[in-house]
RODO-992639 format. One record per atom (N, C-alpha, C): x, y, z. Coordinates in steps of 0.02 Angstrom, whole numbers, plus 50000, padded with zeros to 5 digits. Example, Ala and Ser with C-alpha at 12.3 -4.5 7.8 and 13.67 -1.06 7.14 Angstrom:
BEGIN
ATOM     c1     c2     c3
ATOM  50660  49716  50390
ATOM  50615  49775  50390
ATOM  50660  49835  50390
ATOM  50642  49888  50354
ATOM  50684  49947  50357
ATOM  50645  50002  50394
# end
This chain:
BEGIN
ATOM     c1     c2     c3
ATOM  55586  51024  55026
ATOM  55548  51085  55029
ATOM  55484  51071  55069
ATOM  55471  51116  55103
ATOM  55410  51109  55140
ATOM  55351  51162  55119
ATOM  55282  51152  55137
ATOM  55217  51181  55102
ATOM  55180  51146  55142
ATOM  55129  51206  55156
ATOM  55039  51187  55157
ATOM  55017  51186  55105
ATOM  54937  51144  55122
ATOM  54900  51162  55088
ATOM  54879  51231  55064
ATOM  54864  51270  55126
ATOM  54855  51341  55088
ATOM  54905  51368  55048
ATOM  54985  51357  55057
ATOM  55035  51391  55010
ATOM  55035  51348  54941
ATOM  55014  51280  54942
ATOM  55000  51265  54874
ATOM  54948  51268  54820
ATOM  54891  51304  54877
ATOM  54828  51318  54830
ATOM  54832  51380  54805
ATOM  54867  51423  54844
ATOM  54903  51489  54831
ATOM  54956  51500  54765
ATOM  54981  51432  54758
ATOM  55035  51448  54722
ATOM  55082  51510  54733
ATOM  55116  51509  54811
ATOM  55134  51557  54808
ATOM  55230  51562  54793
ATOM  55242  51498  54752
ATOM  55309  51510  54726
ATOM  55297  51518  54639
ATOM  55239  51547  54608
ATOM  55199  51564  54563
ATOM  55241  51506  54506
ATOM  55237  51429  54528
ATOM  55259  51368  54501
ATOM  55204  51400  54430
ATOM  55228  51359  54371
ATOM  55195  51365  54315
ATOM  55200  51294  54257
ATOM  55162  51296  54228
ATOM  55176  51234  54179
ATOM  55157  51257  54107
ATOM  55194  51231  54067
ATOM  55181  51236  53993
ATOM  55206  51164  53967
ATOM  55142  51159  53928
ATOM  55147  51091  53875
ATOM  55220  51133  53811
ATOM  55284  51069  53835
ATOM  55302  51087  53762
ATOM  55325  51019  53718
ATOM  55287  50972  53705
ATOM  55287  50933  53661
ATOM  55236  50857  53713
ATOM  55262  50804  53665
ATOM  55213  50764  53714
ATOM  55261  50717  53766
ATOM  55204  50728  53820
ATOM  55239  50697  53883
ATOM  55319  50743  53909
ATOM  55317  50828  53887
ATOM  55353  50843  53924
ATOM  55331  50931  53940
ATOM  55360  50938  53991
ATOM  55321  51007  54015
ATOM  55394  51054  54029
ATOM  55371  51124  54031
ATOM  55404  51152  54059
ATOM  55366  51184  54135
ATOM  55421  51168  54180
ATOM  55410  51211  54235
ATOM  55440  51257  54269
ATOM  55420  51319  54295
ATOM  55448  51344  54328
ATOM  55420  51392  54363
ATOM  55464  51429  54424
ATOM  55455  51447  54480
ATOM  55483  51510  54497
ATOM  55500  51540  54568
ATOM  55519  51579  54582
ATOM  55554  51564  54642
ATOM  55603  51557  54658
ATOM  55655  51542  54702
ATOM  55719  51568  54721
ATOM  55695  51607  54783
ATOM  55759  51656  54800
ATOM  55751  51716  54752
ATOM  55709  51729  54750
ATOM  55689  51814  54704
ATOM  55704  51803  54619
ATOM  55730  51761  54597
ATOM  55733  51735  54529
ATOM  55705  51678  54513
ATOM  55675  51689  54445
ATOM  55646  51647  54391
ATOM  55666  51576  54364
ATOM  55668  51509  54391
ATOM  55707  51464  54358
ATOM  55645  51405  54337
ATOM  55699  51376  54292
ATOM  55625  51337  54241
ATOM  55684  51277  54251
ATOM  55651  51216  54223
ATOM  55655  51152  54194
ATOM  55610  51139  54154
ATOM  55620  51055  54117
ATOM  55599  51021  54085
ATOM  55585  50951  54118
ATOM  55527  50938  54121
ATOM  55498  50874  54147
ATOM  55467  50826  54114
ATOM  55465  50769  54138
ATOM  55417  50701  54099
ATOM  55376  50684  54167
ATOM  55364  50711  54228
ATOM  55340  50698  54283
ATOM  55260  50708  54274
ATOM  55240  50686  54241
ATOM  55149  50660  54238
ATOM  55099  50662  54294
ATOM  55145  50618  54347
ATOM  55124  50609  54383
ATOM  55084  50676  54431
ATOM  55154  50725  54445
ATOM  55167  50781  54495
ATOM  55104  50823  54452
ATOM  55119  50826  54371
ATOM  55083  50876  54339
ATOM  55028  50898  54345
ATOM  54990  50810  54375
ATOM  54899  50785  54362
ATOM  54903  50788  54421
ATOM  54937  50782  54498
ATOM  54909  50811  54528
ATOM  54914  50873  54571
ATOM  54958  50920  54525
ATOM  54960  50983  54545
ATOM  54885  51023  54516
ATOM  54873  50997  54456
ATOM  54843  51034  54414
ATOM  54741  50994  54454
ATOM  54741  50946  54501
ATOM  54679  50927  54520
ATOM  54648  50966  54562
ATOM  54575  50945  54560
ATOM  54549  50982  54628
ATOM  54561  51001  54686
ATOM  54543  51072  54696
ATOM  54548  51096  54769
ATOM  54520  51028  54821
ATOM  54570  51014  54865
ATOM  54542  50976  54922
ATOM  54537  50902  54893
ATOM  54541  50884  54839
ATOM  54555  50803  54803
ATOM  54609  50759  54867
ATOM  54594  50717  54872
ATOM  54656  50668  54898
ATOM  54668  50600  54854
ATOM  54738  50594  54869
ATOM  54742  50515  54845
ATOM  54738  50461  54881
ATOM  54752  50407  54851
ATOM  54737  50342  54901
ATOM  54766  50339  54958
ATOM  54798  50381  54991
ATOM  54833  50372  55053
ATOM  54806  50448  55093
ATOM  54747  50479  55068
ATOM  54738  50532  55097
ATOM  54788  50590  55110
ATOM  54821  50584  55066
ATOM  54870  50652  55048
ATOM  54847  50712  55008
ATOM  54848  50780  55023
ATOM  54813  50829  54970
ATOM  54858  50824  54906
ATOM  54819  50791  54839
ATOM  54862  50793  54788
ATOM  54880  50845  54758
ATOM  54852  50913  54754
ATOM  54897  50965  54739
ATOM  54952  50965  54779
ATOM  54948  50984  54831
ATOM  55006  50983  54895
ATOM  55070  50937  54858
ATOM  55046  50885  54849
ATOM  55094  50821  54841
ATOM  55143  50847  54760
ATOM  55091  50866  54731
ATOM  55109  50900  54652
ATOM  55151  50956  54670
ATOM  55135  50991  54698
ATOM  55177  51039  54695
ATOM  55242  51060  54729
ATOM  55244  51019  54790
ATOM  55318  50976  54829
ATOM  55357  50966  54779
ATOM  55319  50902  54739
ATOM  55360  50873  54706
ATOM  55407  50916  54648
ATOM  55340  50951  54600
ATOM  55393  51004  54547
ATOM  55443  51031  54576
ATOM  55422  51091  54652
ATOM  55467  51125  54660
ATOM  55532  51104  54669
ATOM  55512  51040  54707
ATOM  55590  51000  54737
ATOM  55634  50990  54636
ATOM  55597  50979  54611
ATOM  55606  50939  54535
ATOM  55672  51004  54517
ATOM  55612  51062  54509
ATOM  55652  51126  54484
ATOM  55710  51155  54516
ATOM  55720  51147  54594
ATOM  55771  51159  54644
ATOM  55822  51115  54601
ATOM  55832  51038  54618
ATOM  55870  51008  54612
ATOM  55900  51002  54551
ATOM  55863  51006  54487
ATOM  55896  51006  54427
ATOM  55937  51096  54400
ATOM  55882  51134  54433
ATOM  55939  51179  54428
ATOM  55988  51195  54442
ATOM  55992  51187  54503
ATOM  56050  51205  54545
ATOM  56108  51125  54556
ATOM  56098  51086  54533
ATOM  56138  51026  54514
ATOM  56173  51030  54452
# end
């Protein structure tokens, strides 16, 4: 999946997260005009979807950007697999 920065500060696949127990989330999205969710342990993607506007990580990547690649790809692939 591909994204800017602006479409991930946008959230414009209106990605979402909910704590539902510890160390696992629910996520989900909007893809192809319908609603699909998963279940994750991805920590990683979570903390840095959920960081500052304009934050980077050690390799100068926008970590939202990077966070939110990552879920969507997360939510694509486990659903539709």
């Amino acid at each position: 999946m591909r994204a800017t920065i602006k479409q991930a500060e946008k959230n414009d696949n209106n990605l979402s997260i909910i704590t539902t127990g510890h160390g696992h989330w629910k996520i989900s999205m909007t893809f192809r005009k319908k609603d699909i969710s998963v279940i994750t342990t991805n920590s990683i993607a979570i903390d840095d979807f959920k960081s500052e506007f304009g934050e980077l990580d050690m390799d100068k990547k926008n970590r939202r950007l990077m966070g939110y690649i990552d879920l969507c790809e997360e939510i694509i692939s486990k659903h539709y697999n």
